[in-house]
C-alpha positions in Angstrom: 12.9 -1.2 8.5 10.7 -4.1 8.6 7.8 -3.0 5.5 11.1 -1.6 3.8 13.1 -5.1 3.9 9.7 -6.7 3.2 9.1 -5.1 0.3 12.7 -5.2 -1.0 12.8 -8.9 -0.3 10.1 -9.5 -2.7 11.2 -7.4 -5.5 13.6 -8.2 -8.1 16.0 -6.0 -10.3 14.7 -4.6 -13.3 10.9 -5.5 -12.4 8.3 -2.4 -13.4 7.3 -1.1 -9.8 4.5 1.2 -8.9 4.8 2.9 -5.7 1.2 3.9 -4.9 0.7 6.9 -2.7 4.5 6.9 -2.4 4.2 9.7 0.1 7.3 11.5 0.9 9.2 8.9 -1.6 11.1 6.7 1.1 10.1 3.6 -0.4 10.9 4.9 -3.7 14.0 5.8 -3.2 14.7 2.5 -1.3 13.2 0.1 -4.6 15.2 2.6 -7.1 19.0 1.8 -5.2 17.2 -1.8 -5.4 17.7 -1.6 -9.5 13.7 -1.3 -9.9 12.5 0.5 -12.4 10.2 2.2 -10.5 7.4 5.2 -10.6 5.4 6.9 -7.6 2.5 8.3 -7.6 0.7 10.0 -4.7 -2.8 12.6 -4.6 -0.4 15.1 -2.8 1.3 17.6 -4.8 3.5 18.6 -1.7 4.5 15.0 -1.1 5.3 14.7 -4.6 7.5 17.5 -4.5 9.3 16.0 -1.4 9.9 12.8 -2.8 11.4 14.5 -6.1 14.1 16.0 -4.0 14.7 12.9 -2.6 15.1 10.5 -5.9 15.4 12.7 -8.8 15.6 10.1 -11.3 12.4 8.7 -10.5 9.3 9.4 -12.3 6.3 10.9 -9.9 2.8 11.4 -11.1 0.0 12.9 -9.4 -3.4 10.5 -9.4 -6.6 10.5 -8.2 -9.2 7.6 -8.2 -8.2 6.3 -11.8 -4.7 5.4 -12.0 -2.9 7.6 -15.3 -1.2 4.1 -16.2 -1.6 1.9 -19.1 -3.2 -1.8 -18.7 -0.8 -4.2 -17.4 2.3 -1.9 -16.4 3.4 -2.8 -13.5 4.9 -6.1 -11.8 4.9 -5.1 -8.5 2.5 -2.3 -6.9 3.9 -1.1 -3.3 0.6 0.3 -1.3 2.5 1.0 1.6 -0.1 2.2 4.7 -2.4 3.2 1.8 -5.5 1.5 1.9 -6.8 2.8 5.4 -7.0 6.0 4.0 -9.2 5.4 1.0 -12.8 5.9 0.6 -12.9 3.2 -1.9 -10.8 1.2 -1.4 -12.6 -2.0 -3.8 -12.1 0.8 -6.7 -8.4 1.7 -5.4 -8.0 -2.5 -5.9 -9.9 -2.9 -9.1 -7.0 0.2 -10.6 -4.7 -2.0 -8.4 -5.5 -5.2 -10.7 -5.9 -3.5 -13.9 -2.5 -2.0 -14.0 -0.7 -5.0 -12.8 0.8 -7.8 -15.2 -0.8 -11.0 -15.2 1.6 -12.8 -12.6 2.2 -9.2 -11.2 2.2 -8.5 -7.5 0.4 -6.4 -5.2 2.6 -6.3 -1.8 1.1 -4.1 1.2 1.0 -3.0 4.5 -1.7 -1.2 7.2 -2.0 -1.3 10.3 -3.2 -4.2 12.5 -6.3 -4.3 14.1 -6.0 -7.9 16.0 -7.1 -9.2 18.9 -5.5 -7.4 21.8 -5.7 -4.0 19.7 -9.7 -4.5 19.5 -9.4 -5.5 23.3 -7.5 -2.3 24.2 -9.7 0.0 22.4 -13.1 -1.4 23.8 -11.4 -1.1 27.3 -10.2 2.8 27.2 -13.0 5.1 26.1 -9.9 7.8 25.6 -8.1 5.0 23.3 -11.1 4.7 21.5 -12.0 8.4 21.0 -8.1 8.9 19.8 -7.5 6.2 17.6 -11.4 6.5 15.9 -11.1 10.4 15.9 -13.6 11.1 13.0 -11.4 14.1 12.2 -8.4 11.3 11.7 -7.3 10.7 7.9 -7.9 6.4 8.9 -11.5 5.3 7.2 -10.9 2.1 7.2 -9.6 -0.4 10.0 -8.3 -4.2 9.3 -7.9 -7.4 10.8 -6.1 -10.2 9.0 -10.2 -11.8 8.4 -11.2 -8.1 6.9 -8.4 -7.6 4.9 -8.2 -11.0 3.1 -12.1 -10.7 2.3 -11.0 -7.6 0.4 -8.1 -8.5 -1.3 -10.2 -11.7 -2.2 -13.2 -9.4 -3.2 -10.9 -7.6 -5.8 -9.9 -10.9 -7.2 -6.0 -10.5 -6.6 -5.3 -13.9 -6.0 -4.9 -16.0 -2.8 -3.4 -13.5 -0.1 -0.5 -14.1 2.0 -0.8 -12.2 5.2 1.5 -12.0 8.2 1.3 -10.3 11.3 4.2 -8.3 12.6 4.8 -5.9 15.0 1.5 -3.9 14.7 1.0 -4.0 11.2 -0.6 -6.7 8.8 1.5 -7.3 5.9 0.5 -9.1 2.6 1.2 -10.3 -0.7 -1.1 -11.6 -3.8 -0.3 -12.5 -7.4 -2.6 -11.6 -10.2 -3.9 -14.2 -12.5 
């Protein structure tokens, strides 16, 4: 509830929306009753084909690295508990900013890896071996320092980052 009425919050009616790695299509869904015109896009065929069922008026594309979009398509990207998972995630930005409209929006969440989470892992070698399973589909782990740098590396504006309940969640504007 909290990403969803973040994200909602933050889009308006009628705005172009990318939902990137859309998943099983819950946000979709959620920014299409909003009146966005919205598209997912996800590198699972099988999620695709969930979130289809679920809002069959939206658009869903299957992506890889490069993004199938046009230059400047999008207001808003969602990358909802996306970029932990991606190898590259500089590349996934650099897509990010080159499919967004000048002004557009990049609005996303991960998971938070503050203080008392470091603390907690360092202290429990079984917390540590669980959350940094190798085998897990997390490559990459943020703090609110980490993640600005990279939002700030991939020149998508001054980030606005909050803190809530586990998760970071921010907000940049493309110049």
């Amino acid at each position: 509830m909290l990403r969803r009425d973040f994200l909602l919050d933050r889009v308006v009616q009628g705005q172009a929306v990318l939902d990137l790695g859309c998943g099983l299509g819950e946000f979709t869904a959620a920014l299409s009753e909003h009146g966005a015109i919205v598209t997912g896009c996800d590198v699972a065929q099988e999620a695709l084909r969930r979130a289809r069922a679920r809002a069959p008026t939206v658009e869903f594309v299957l992506t890889g690295e490069e993004l199938p979009f046009a230059d400047e398509s999008f207001d808003v990207v969602w990358a909802g508990e996306v970029l932990e998972h991606v190898q590259d995630g500089l590349g996934l930005l650099a897509e990010v900013r080159r499919v967004l409209r000048p002004g557009g929006r990049l609005l996303l969440s991960t998971p938070d890896h503050g203080p008392l989470r470091r603390l907690w892992l360092g202290l429990s070698a079984t917390a540590f071996d669980r959350h940094f399973d190798p085998r897990s589909d997390h490559v990459r782990f943020f703090t609110a320092r980490t993640l600005r740098g990279t939002l700030e590396a991939a020149d998508l504006g001054e980030p606005q980052i909050a803190r809530r309940a586990g998760m970071l969640l921010a907000s940049t504007s493309r110049s």
